[in-house]
N, C-alpha and C positions, 0 to 999 in steps of 0.2 A: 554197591547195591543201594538202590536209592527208594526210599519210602515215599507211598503214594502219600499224598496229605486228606488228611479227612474231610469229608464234605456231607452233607445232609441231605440222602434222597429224595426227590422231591414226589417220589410215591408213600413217603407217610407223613406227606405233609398236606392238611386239610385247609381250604380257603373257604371262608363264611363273608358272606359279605349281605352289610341291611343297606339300603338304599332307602333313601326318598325325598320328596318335590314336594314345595310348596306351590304355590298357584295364587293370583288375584284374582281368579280366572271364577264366578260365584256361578253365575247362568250357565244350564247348557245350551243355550243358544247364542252364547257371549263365543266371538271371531275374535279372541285375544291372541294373539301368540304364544307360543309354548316357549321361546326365547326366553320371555320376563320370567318364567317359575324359579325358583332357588332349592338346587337341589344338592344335595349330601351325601356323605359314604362311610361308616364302621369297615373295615379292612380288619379280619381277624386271622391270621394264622394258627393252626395248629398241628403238631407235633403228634401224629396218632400214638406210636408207642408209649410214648414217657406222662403226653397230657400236657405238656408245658403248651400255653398258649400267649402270646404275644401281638398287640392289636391298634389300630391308628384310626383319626378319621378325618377324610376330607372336610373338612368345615364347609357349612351353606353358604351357596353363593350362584352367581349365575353361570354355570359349565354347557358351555355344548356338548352331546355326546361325545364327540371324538376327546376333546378336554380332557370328559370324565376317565374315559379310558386312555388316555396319556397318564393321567394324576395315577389313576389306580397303579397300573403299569410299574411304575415310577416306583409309588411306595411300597407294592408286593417284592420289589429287589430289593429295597433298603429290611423290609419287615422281615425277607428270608433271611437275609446277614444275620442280623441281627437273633432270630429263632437260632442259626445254627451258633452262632455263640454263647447262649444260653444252654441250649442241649447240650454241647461239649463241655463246659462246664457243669451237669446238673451228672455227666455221665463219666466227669474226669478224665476224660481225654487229652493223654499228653501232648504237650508243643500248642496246644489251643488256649 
């Protein structure tokens, strides 16, 4: 008989996320591109039951959309690992 291994639902698991763009961009009549803004990301996860929360942030910098949501992407898997090893330990779950 073999034991499922524990994993962390990802229904009580809450994503916050702040964004935001700098711009040289002063006029609104200034045709700058939106390419040059520098823009940022706080990635928070949380743990609805327990509260434990655990959080990264894109540093500013010039991302095209799709980037931003590659990077995000990227660190929401590393930041889940990492939540659910935290909650297994906060919750003492063996073999974790």
């Amino acid at each position: 008989m073999s034991k499922k291994k524990w994993s962390l639902s990802r229904n009580e698991v809450a994503t916050k996320l702040i964004a935001g763009s700098r711009s040289g961009r002063f006029s609104n009549r200034s045709k700058q591109s939106r390419a040059n803004d520098e823009r940022s990301m706080v990635i928070t996860l949380v743990h609805k039951p327990s509260g434990v929360e655990i959080s990264e942030e894109i540093s500013e910098g010039n991302y095209s959309r799709k980037e931003l949501r590659k990077r995000k992407e990227k660190i929401v898997e590393i930041l889940l690992a990492k939540l659910e090893d935290k909650v297994a330990r906060l919750l003492r779950i063996p073999g974790r």
